[in-house]
Each structure stands twice: as C-alpha cells, then as structure tokens.
N, C-alpha and C positions, 0 to 999 in steps of 0.2 A: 352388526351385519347389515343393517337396514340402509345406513347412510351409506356403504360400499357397493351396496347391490344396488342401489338406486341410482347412482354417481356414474355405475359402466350403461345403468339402462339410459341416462343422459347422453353417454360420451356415445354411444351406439345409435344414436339418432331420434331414441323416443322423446317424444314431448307431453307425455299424460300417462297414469297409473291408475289402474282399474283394482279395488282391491273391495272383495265381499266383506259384508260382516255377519259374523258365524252368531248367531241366536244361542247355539246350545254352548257355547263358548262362554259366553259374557253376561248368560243369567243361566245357572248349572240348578241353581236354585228357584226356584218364584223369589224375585224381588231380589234376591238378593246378586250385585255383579260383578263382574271381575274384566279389570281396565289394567290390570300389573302387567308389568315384564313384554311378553311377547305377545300380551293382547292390547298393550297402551295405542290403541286407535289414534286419539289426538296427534301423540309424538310420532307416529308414524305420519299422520299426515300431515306436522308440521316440517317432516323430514323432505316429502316431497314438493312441499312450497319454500323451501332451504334451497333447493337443487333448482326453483325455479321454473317449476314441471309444473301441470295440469294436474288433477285430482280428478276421477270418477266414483261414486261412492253409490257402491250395488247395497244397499240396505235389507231388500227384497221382503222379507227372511227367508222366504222356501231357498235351499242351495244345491237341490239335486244333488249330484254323486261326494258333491266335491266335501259336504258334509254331513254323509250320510243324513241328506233333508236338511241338516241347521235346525231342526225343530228338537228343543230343551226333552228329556223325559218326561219331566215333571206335564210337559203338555200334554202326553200321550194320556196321562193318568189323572185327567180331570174328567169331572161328572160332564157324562152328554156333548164332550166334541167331538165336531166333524171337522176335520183339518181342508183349508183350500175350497172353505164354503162361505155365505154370508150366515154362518151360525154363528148365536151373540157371541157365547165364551172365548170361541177362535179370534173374530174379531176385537174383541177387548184387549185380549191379550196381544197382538200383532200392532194394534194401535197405541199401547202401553210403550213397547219394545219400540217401536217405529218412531214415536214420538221423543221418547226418551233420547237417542240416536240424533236425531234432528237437532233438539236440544242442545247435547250437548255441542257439536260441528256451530250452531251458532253463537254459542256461547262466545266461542274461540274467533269468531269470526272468518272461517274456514270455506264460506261457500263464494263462489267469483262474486256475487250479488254485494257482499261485503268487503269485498278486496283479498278474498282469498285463492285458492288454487281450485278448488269444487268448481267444476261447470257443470254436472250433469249426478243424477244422481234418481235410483231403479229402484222401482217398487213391483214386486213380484218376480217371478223366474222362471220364464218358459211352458207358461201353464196352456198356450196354446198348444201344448204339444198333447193336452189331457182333457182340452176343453168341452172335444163333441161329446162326447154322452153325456156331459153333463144338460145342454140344450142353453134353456134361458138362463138355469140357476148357474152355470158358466158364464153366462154374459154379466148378470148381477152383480156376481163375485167381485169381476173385476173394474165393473163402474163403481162400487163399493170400493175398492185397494184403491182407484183413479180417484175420485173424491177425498178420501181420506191423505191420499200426498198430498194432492193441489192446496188440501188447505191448510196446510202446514206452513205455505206460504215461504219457500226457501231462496226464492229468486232464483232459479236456475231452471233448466226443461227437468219432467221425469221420464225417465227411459222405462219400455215393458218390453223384455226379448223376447222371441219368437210367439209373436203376440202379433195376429193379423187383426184380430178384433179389439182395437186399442182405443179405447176412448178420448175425444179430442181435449182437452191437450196434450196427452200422454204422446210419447212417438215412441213407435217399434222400430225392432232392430232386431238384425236376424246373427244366430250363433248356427256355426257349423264349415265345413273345407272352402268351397264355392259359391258366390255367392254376386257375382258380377248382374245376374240378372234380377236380386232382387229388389223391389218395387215396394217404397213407404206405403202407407192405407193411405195417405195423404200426400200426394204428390207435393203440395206447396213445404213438405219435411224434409228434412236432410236426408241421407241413407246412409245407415250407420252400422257394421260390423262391431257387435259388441263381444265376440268370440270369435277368433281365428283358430280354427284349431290345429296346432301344430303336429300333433299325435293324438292317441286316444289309450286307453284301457289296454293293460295288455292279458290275455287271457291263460289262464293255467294251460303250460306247452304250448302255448302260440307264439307266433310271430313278430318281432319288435314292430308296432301300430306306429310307424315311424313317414314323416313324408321328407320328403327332401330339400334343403334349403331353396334351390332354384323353383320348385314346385310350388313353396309356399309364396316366397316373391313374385312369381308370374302371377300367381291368384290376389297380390293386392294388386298390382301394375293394373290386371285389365277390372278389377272394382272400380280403382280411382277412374280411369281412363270411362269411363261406364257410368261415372257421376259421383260414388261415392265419395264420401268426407271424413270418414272416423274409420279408422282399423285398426282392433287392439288385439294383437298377438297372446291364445290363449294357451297356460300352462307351457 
C-alpha cells in the first residue's frame, strides 16, 4: 500500500511526507516495541526516499486527537506523573522514546544531514495551544523538550507547531485552514504550514466538516504569495 500511495502523492505534485510517530503504537509496553508490519517506520521511510520525496519526521510524542494523545497506558499508570510538565518520570520516559527514534533514523542514515530524505523533524505538538495557565512552568517545559532535541544533534531544524513561544533554535509553524498572515517568532525563519487542514472531525448528526478543493488551493496560493515556504496538506 505504502509504495502505491506514495507514488500518486508523487505523480500529484508533492515533494515531502509528513508522517507522526504514535508512542502508544510502538512501545504498548514499557520497553518493550513494535516496528512489524504496518508500524516498520524505517521501510516506510525508505519507501519515501525510493520515490525520491522529502521526509518530515513529527516525533513529538504528544499526538492530539489523531492518537487519542500517542501517550502508551502504561504512562498513565506510573507513580507521580504529570504528563506535558518538566516532571523527572515524564521526561525520562519521553527522552527514552525520543532518543530511541532518533537512533534509530540515524542508524539508517535517514536524516538529509546524512544523505537521506529527513529535513525537518518536531518535537512536541501544539502545547501552545495549552500553554497559559501553565505560566513559567509552560515555558520550562518546552526550553526542556528544545534542549533535549537540539542535542541529539540530527543535523536537520526541529519543528514546534502552534508554538509562539519556541525556543531559538527551534522554529514554529502554525496548524490550522488560514494562515497567509502568519508571522515566525523569528523573522530571520522560514514560515512554515505544518497542517493544512483539509476537513475536520465530523460530529454525531453533523455536517460533512468538508472544505472545497478550490478553497483549499486559494489558501496555499496567497500563504506562498505572503512568504510562505512549506505547506503540508493535512489528513
């Protein structure tokens, strides 16, 4: 499936693939993971360096809706965590999972830095959107997630979405329909669309959450036109 579904995102004019990786997916267990079948991360994204494509590699672990959080059970059910804080347990575990991840992409030699298809690749996911109450211990958090990429040292930028408060060298990029007016924290950054969204959720007896082709193309035309550089069509 992967190589056929990748092959029309080719012939249809994409040039890069954005694809999460699910936490509760590929450690069900503590420690223990799973990389078979329809979770083989690697062959997947040797499938899009086959085709010649770009790679994005959202690590994050938080995944919002798309996996109900990405966060394993077994996290929920440890002594004294607080998930999406600088609390030790959280962060062991996230830098375990993180590193691991890393790991292995270099192993393979997978990120551009090494002549693979990787240019960009996201730690965290949209915690701006949960940041304020938290105050300082919100900024913490994520000079804590911004440290612990950068020094993983992968040769490529890390991405943090909807993340106004991004630590330098991290660069934000905003998820959501419109978005032509938004503005990097760092002007000298690219501005980058890491979610386009083509539709949304559709609710018991509601309405197909549906936008229309022309709708969605007019909304990259005036991003790009407006400065943008990256727009990845989401779901």
């Amino acid at each position: 499936m992967w190589p056929d579904h990748i092959k029309k995102g080719k012939e249809g004019g994409l040039d890069a693939i954005e694809t999460y990786v699910f936490w509760n997916a590929h450690e069900p267990t503590r420690r223990q993971y799973d990389f078979s079948g329809k979770l083989d991360l690697i062959r997947f994204l040797k499938t899009i360096q086959d085709e010649g494509l770009y790679g994005v590699l959202r690590i994050r672990p938080y995944a919002c809706e798309e996996g109900i959080t990405g966060f394993p059970v077994w996290l929920h059910n440890m002594p004294r965590m607080v998930f999406r804080t600088t609390n030790k347990a959280f962060m062991d575990e996230i830098q375990n999972f993180t590193t691991m991840i890393v790991d292995m992409v270099m192993k393979e030699k997978l990120f551009a830095s090494q002549g693979g298809p990787i240019i960009l690749a996201q730690i965290e996911n949209e915690y701006g959107n949960i940041m304020g109450p938290y105050g300082e211990a919100g900024e913490s958090y994520i000079k804590l997630c911004a440290n612990m990429a950068q020094a993983l040292n992968v040769g490529v930028p890390w991405i943090i979405c909807q993340q106004n408060y991004a630590p330098q060298p991290m660069l934000n990029t905003c998820n959501g329909y419109y978005f032509d007016n938004f503005t990097p924290n760092n002007l000298n950054t690219p501005k980058m669309w890491t979610e386009n969204w083509t539709g949304w959720f559709k609710q018991w007896g509601g309405k197909n959450p549906h936008r229309t082709t022309e709708d969605v193309a007019f909304s990259v035309a005036r991003f790009f036109q407006r400065g943008g550089t990256f727009n990845n069509y989401y779901m």
